[in-house]
VOPA-57074 format. One record per residue (C-alpha): residue in one letter; x, y, z. Coordinates in pm, whole numbers, plus 32768, in hexadecimal, padded with zeros to 4 digits. Each point is the difference from the previous one (the first is absolute). Layout:
<nodes>
<node r="a" px="X" py="Y" pz="Z"/>
...
</nodes>
This chain:
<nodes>
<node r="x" px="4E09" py="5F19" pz="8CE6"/>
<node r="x" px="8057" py="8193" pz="807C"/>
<node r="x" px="7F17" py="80CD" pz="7F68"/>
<node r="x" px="8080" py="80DC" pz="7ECA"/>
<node r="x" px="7FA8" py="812F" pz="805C"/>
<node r="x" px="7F2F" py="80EF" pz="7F40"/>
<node r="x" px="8002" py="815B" pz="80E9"/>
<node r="x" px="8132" py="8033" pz="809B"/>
<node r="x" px="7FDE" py="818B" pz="8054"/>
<node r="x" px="7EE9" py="80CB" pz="8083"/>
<node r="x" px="8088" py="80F5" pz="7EE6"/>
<node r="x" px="7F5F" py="7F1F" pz="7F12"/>
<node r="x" px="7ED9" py="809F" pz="7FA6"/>
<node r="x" px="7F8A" py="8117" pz="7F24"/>
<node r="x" px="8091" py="8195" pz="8070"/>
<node r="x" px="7E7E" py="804E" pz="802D"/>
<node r="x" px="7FC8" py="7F45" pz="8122"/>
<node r="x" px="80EF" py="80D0" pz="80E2"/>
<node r="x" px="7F79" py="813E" pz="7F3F"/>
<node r="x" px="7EB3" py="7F95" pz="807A"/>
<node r="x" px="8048" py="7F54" pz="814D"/>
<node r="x" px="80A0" py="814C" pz="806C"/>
<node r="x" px="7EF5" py="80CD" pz="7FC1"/>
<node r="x" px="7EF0" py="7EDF" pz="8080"/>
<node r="x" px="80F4" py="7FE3" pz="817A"/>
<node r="x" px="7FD3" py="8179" pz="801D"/>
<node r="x" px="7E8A" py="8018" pz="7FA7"/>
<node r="x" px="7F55" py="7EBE" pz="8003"/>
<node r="x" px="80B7" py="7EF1" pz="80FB"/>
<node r="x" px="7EA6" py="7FA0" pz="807D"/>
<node r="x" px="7F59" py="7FB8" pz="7EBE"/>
<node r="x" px="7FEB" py="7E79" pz="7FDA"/>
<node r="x" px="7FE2" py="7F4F" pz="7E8E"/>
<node r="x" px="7FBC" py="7E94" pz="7F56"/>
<node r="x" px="80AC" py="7FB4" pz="7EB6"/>
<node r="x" px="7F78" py="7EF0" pz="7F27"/>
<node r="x" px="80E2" py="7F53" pz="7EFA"/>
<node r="x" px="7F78" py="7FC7" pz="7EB3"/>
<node r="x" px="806C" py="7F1C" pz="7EC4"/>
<node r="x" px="7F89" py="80B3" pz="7E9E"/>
<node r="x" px="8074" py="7EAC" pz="7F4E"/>
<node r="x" px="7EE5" py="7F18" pz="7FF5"/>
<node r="x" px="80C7" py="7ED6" pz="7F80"/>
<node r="x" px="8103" py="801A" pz="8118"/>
<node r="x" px="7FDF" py="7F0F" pz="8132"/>
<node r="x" px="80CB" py="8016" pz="812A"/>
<node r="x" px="8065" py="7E87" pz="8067"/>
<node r="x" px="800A" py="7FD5" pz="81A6"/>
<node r="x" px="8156" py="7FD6" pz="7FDD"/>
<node r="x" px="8021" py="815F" pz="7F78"/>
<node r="x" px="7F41" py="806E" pz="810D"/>
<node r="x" px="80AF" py="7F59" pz="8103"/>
<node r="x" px="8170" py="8099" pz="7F84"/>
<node r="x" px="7F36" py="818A" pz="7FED"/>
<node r="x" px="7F9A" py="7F97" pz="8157"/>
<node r="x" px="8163" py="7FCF" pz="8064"/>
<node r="x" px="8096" py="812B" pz="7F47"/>
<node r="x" px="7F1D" py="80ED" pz="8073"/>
<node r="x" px="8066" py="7F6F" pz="817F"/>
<node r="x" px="8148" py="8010" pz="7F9F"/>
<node r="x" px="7FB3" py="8176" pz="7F93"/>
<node r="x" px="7F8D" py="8086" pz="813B"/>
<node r="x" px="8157" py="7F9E" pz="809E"/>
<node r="x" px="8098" py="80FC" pz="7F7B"/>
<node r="x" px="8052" py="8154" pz="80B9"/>
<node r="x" px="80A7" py="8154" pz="7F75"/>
<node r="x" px="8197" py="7FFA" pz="7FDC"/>
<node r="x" px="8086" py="811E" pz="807A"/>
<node r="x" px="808F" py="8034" pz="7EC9"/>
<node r="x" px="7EA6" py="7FD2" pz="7F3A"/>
<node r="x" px="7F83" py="8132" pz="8110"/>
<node r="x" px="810A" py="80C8" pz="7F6E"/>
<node r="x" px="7FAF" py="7FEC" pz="7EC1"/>
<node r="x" px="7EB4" py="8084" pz="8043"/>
<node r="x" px="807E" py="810F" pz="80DC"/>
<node r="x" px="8080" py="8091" pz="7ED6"/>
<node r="x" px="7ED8" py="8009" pz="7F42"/>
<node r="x" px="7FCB" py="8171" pz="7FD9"/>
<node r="x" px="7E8D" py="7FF9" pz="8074"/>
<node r="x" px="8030" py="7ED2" pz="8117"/>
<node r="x" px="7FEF" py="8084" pz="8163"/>
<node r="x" px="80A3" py="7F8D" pz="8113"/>
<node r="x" px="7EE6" py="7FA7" pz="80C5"/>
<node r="x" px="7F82" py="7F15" pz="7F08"/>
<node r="x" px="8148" py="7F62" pz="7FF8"/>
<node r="x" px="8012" py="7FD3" pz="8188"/>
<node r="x" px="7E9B" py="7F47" pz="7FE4"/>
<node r="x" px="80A5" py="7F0E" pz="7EDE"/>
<node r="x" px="80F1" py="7FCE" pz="80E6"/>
<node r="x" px="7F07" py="7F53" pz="80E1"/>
<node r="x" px="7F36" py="7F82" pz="7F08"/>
<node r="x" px="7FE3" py="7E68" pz="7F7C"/>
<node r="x" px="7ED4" py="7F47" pz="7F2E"/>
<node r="x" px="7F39" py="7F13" pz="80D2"/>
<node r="x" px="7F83" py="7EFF" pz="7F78"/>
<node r="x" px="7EE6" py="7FC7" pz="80B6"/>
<node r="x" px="7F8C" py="8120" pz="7EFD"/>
<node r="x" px="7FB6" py="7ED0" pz="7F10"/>
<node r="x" px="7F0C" py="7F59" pz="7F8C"/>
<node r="x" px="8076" py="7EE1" pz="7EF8"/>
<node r="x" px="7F0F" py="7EF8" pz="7F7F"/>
<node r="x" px="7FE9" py="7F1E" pz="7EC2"/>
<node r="x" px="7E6A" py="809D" pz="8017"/>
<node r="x" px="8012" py="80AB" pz="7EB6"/>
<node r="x" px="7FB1" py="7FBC" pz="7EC3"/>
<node r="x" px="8147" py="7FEA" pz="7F8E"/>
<node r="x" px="8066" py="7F60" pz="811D"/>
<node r="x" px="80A0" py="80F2" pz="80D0"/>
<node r="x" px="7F54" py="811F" pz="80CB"/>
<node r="x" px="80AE" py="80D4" pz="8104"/>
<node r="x" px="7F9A" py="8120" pz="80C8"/>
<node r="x" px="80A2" py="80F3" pz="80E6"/>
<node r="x" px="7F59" py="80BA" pz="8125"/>
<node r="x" px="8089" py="8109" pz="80CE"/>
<node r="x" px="808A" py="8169" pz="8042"/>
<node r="x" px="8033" py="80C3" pz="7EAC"/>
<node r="x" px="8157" py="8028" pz="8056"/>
<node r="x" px="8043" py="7E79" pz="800E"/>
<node r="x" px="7F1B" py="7F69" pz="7EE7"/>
<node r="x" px="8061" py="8119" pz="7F04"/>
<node r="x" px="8169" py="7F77" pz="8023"/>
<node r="x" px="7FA6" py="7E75" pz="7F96"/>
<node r="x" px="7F57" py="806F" pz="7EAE"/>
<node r="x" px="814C" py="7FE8" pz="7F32"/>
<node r="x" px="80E7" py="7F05" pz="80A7"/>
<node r="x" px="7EC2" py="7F10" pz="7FFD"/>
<node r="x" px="7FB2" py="802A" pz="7E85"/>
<node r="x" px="8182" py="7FC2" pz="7FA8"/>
<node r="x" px="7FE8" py="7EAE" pz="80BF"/>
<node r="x" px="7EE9" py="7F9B" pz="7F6D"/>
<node r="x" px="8093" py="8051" pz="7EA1"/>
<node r="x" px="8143" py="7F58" pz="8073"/>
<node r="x" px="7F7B" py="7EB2" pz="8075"/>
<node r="x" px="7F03" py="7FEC" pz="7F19"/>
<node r="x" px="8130" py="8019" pz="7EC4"/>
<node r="x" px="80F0" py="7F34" pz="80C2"/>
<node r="x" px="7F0F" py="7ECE" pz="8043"/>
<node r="x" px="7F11" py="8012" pz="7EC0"/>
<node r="x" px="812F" py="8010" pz="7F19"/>
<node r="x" px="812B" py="7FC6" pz="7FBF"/>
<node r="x" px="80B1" py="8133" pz="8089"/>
<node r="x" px="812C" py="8005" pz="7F27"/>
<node r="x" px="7F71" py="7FCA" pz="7ED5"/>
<node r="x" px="7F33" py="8178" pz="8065"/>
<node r="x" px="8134" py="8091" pz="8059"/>
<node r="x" px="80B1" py="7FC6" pz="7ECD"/>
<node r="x" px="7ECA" py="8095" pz="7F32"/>
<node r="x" px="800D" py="8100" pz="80D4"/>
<node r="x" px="817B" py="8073" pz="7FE5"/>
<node r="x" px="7FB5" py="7FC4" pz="7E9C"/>
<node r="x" px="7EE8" py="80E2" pz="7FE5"/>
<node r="x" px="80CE" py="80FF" pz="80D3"/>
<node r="x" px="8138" py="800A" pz="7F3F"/>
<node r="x" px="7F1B" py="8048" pz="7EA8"/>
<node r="x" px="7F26" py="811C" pz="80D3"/>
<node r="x" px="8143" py="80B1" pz="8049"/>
<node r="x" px="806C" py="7FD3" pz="7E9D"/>
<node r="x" px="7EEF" py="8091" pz="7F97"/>
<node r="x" px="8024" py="8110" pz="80E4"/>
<node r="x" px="8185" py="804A" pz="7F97"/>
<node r="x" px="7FA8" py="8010" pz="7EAB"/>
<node r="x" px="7EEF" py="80E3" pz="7FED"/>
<node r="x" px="7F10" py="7F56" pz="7FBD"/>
<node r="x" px="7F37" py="800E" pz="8132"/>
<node r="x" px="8027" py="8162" pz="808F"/>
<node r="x" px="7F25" py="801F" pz="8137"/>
<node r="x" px="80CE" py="8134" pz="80D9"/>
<node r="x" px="7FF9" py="7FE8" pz="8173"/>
<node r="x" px="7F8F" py="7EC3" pz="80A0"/>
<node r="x" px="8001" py="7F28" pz="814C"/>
<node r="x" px="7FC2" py="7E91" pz="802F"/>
<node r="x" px="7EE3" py="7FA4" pz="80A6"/>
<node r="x" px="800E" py="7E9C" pz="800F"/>
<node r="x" px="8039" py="7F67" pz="815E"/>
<node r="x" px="7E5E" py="7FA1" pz="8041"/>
<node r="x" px="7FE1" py="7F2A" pz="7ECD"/>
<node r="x" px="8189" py="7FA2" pz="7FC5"/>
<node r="x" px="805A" py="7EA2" pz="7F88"/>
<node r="x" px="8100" py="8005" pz="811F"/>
<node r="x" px="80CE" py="80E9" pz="80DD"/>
<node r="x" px="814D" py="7F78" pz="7F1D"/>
<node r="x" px="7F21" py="8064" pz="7EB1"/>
<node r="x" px="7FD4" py="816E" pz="808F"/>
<node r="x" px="813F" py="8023" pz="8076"/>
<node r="x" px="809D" py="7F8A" pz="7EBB"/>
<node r="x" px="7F15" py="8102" pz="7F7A"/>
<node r="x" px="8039" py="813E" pz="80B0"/>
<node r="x" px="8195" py="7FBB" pz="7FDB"/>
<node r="x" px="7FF3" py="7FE2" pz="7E8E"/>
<node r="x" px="7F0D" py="8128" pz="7FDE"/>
<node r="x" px="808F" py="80EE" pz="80EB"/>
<node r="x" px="8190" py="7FBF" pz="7F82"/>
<node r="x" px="7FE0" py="7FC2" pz="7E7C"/>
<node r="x" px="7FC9" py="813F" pz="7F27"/>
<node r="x" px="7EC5" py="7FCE" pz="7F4C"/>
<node r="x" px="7FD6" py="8111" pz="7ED6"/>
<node r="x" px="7F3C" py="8127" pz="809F"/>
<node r="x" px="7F53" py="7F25" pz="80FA"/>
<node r="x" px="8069" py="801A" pz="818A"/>
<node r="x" px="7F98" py="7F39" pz="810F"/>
<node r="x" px="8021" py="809A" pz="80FE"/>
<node r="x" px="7F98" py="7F30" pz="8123"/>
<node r="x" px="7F0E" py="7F12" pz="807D"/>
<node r="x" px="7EE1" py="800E" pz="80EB"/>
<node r="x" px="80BF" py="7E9B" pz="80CC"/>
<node r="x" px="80B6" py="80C4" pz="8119"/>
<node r="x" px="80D7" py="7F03" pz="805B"/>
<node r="x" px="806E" py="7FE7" pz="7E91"/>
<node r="x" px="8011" py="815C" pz="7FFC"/>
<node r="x" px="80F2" py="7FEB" pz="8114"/>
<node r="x" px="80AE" py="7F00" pz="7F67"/>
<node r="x" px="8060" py="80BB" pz="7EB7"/>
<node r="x" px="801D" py="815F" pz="80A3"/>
<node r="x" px="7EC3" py="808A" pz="7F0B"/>
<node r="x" px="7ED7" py="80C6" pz="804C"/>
<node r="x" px="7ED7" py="7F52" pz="80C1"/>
<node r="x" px="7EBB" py="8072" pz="7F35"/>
<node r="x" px="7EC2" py="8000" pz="80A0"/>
<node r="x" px="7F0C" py="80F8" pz="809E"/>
<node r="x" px="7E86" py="7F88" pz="8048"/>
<node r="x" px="7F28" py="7EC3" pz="7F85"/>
<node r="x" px="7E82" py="7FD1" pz="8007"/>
<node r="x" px="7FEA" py="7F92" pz="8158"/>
<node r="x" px="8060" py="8176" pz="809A"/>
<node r="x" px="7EC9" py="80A0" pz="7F2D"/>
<node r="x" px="7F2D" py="7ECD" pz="805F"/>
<node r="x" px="8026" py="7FD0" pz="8198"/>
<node r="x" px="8041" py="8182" pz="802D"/>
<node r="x" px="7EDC" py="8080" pz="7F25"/>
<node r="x" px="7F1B" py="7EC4" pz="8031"/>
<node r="x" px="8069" py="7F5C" pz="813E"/>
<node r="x" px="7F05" py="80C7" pz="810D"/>
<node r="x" px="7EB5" py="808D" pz="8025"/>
<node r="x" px="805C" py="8143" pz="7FD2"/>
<node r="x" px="8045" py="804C" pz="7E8F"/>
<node r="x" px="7F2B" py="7FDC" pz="7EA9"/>
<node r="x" px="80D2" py="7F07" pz="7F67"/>
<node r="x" px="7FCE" py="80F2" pz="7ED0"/>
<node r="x" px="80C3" py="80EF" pz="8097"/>
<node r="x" px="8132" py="7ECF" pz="804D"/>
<node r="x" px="810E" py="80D5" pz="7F50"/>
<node r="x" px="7FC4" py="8142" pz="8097"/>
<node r="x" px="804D" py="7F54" pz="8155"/>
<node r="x" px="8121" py="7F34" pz="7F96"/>
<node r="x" px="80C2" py="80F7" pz="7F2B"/>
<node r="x" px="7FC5" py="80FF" pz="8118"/>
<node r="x" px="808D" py="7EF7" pz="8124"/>
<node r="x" px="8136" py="7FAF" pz="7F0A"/>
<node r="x" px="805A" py="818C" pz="7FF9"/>
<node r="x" px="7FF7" py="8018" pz="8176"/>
<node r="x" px="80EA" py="7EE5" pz="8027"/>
<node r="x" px="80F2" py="807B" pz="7EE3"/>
<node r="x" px="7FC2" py="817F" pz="7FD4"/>
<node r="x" px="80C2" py="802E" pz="7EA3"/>
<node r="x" px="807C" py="7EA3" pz="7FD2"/>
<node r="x" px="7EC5" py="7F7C" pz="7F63"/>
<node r="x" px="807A" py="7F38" pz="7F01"/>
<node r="x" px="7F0C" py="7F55" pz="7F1E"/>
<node r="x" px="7E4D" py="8015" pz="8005"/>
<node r="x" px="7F83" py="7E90" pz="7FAE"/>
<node r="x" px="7EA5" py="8099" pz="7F2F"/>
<node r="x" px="7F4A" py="7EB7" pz="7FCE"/>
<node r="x" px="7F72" py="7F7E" pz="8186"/>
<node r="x" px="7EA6" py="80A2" pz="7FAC"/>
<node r="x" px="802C" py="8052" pz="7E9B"/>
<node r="x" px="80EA" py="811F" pz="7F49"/>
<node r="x" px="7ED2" py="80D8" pz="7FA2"/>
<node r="x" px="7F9F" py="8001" pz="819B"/>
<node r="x" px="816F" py="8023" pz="8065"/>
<node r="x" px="8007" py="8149" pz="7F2D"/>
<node r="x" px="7EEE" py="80A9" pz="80D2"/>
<node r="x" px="80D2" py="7FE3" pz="810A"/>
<node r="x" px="8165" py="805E" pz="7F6D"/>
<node r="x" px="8017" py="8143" pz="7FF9"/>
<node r="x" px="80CE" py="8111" pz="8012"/>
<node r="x" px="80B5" py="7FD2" pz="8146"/>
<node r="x" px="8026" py="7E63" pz="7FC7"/>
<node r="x" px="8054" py="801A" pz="7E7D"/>
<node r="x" px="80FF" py="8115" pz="8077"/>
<node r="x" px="80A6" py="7F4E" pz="80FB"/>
<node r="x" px="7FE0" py="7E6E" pz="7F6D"/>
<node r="x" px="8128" py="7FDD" pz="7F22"/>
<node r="x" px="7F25" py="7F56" pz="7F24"/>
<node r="x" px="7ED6" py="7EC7" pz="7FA0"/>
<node r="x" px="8014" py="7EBB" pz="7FC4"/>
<node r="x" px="7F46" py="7F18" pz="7F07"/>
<node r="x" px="7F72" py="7EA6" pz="8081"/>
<node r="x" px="7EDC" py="7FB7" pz="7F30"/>
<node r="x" px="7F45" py="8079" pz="7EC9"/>
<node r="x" px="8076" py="8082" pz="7EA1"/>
<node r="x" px="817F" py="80A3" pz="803C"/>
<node r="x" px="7FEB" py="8101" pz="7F0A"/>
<node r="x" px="7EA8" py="8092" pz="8063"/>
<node r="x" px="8040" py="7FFF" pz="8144"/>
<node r="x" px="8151" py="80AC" pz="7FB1"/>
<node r="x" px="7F1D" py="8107" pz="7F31"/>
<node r="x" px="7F39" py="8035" pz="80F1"/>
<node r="x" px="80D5" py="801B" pz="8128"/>
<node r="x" px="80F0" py="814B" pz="7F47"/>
<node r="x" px="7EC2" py="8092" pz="7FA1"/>
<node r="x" px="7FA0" py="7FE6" pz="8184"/>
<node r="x" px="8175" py="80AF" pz="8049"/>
<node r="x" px="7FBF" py="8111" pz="7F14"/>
<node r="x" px="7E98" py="804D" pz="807C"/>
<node r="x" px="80A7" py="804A" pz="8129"/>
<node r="x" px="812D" py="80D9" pz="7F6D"/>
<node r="x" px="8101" py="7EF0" pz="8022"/>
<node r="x" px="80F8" py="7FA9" pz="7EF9"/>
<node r="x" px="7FA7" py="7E98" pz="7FD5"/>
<node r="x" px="81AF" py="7FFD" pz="7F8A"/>
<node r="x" px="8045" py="8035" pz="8174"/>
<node r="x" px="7F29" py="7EA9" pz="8083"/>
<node r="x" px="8042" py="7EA5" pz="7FE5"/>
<node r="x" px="7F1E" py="7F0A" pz="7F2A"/>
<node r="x" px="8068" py="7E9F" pz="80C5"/>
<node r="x" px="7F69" py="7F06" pz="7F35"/>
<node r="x" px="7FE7" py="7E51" pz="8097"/>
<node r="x" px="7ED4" py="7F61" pz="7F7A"/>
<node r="x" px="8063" py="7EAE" pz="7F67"/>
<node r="x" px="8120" py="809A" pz="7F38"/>
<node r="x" px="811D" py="7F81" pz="7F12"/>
<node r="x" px="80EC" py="809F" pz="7F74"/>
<node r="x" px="7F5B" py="8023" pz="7EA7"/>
<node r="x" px="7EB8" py="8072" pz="807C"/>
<node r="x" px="80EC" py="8123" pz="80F8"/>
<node r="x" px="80BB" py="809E" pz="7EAE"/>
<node r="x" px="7EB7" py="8034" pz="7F78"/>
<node r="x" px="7F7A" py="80A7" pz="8138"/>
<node r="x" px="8187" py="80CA" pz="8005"/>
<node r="x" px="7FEA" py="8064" pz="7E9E"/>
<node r="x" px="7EA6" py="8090" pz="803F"/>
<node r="x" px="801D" py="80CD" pz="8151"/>
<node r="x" px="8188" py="8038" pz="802E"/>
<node r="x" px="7FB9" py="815F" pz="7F66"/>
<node r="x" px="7EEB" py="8040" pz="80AC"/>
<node r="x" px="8074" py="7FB5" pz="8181"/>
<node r="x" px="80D4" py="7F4F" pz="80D3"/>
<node r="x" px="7FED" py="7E81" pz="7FB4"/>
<node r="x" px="8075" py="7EAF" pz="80D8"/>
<node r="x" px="7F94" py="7EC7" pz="7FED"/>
<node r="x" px="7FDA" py="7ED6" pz="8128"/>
<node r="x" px="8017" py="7E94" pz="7F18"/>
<node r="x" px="7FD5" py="7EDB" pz="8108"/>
<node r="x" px="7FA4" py="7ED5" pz="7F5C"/>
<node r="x" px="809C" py="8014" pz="7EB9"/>
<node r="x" px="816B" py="803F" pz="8096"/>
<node r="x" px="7FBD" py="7EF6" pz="8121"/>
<node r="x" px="7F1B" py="7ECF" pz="7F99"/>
<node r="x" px="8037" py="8012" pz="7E68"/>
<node r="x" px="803D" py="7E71" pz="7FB7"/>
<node r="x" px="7F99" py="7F15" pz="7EEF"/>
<node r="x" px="7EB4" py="7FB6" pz="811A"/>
<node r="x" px="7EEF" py="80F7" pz="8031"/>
<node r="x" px="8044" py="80CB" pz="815C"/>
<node r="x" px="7EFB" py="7FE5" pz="813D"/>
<node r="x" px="7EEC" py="8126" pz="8002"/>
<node r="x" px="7FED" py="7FF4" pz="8195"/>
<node r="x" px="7FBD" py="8125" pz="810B"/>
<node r="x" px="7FCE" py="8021" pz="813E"/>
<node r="x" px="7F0B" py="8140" pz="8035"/>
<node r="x" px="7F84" py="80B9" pz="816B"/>
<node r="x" px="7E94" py="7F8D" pz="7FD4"/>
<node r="x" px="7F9B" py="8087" pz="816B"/>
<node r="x" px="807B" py="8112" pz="80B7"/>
<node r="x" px="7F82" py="8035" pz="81A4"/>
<node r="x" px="7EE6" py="7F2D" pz="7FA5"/>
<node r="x" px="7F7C" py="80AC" pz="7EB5"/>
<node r="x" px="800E" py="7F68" pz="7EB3"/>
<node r="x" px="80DE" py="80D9" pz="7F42"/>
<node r="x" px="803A" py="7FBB" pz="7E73"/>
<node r="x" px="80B8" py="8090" pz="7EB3"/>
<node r="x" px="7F1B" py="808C" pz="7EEB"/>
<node r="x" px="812A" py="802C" pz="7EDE"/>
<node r="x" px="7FD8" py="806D" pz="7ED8"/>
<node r="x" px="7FC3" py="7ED0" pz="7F59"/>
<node r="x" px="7F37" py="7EAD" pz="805F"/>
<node r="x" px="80C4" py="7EF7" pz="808F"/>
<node r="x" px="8125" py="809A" pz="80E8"/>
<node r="x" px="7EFC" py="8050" pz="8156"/>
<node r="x" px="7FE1" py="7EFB" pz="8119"/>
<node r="x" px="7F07" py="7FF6" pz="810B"/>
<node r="x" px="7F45" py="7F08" pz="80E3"/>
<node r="x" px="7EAC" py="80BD" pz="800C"/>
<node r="x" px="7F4C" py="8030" pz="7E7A"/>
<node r="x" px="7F0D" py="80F4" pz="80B5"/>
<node r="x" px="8134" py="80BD" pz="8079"/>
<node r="x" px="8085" py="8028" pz="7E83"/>
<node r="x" px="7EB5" py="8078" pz="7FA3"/>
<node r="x" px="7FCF" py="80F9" pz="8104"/>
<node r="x" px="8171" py="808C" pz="7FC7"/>
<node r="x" px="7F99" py="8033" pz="7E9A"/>
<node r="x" px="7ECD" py="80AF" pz="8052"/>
<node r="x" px="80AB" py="8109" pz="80D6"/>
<node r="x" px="80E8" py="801D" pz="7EDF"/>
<node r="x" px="7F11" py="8042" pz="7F05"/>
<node r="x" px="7F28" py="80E5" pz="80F0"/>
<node r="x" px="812F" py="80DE" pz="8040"/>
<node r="x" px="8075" py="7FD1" pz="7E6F"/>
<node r="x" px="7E9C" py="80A8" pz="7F99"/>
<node r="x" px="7FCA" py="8121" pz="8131"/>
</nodes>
């Protein structure tokens, strides 16, 4: 039977990945990683069958090459350079990356091993084939689909009426999607419907973005703080943002686009983000924690430093909806900039509970490198001792 499938573009992924993989092929080309998948749901269980057809979709993944058309696309991307571009021209997946094995507790356990600039690449088309196979062969996939256009058409109701009124947002959705024909749907009926005083105005799937000729959202994730600030002998980890924030403005001068605060904690980020960074980042996001604290706290940060916290954006994506993002709007839309990224709830909401799975850099040239957010429960690392120590160079540099 021919495959269906799941990736057909290299495009498909999230805008952050080229954002970073630029700024990792000028710097960093000989820094080497391992990513570790991870399922949060304890009563999920991957059958070998399901493993088998990720197997084969992740294969069928790494034949794919950049269009010339897809290059184009890119080449337009204000802060895309064209020597970036020339290396994607070269570049293809290979999967002899992979690692995939039913050795897991939930049955399923792949690993990837290899340059930065290759492994960071297989994070997000891997997690939306797992999602994808998993949905398609555990259920019956048109009885989702229907709950999901169902629960899609009353969102945007919602939306149209009032109701819900959430601002600026993107769709972040393609990592833990139900499939790439839910997302699609999605992004079309977001991004062409009016909806009240809510705009979507993109999505962080390039090729989608592509597709539907709207912005392509994305500027950093956890793993550019981790492997830059963690991933050698030479830096206190404590000290991860300093390096990574001050790497990012070398590659993009002005066009910083948005600080991720939570890779070490907010409170440690802010003893690096001063002046020069909070100047020239457009703005934070939010990833873990209480929203409206960190909110408070991050506009008093811009006025200690004498900027008008109206002038910065507030980009808020932890485990949102729509309800809990008017709340968060109503709040701080007077007080600064605010946008939202909702991935999950636009992309996976069905009458069946969505998968909780990641895929995390857990070592970076040979060092154990982890996330201490600002909650319990988001981090991921091999080495327990590794956590700890990370934490104590934290709190050392939190207290002197």
């Amino acid at each position: 039977m021919k495959l269906h499938r799941i990736i057909n573009s290299l495009l498909e992924t999230d805008m952050y990945k080229f954002s970073m993989g630029q700024a990792i092929f000028h710097q960093f080309t000989d820094y080497r990683t391992t990513w570790t998948f991870r399922c949060r749901n304890k009563d999920v269980k991957f059958t070998p069958e399901m493993v088998e057809e990720i197997r084969e979709q992740i294969k069928a993944y790494c034949d794919l090459r950049f269009t010339d058309d897809e290059l184009d696309f890119l080449q337009n991307v204000t802060w895309i350079k064209s020597s970036y571009v020339m290396f994607l021209r070269l570049w293809k997946p290979r999967f002899e990356d992979f690692t995939i094995t039913t050795d897991a507790e939930c049955g399923l356990a792949i690993e990837t091993v290899g340059t930065w600039l290759n492994t960071s690449m297989y994070e997000i088309p891997t997690l939306a084939i797992v999602n994808e196979v998993y949905f398609r062969m555990q259920y019956n996939y048109d009885d989702l689909l229907a709950s999901f256009k169902r629960r899609l058409a009353d969102k945007i109701s919602k939306l149209e009426s009032g109701e819900w009124d959430i601002g600026v947002f993107s769709e972040f959705g393609i990592r833990r999607r139900l499939s790439a024909e839910a997302q699609e749907l999605a992004v079309k009926e977001l991004t062409t419907k009016p909806l009240g005083n809510s705009h979507c105005i993109g999505t962080s799937n390039v090729y989608l973005a592509k597709k539907f000729n709207v912005t392509p959202v994305g500027t950093m994730a956890h793993e550019w703080i981790m492997c830059v600030g963690q991933g050698n002998h030479k830096h206190n980890p404590a000290y991860s943002n300093w390096y990574a924030l001050d790497c990012w403005m070398k590659e993009y001068g002005i066009l910083n686009g948005i600080a991720l605060t939570d890779a070490i904690t907010t409170d440690c980020f802010l003893r690096d983000f001063k002046l020069t960074y909070a100047t020239l980042f457009s703005g934070v996001r939010h990833d873990s924690g209480d929203p409206f604290a960190w909110g408070d706290k991050m506009i008093a940060h811009y006025k200690s430093l004498g900027i008008d916290p109206k002038t910065k954006t507030l980009l808020f994506s932890d485990s949102l909806n729509f309800e809990k993002a008017t709340k968060i709007n109503a709040y701080f839309k007077d007080k600064a900039k605010v946008a939202f990224g909702i991935g999950t709830y636009i992309a996976n909401d069905t009458d069946t509970e969505p998968l909780n799975i990641v895929m995390k850099t857990t070592v970076c040239n040979g060092m154990d490198v982890a996330k201490v957010s600002d909650i319990e429960g988001k981090g991921m690392c091999k080495n327990p001792d590794y956590v700890e120590y990370l934490e104590r160079c934290i709190k050392w540099r939190m207290e002197h």
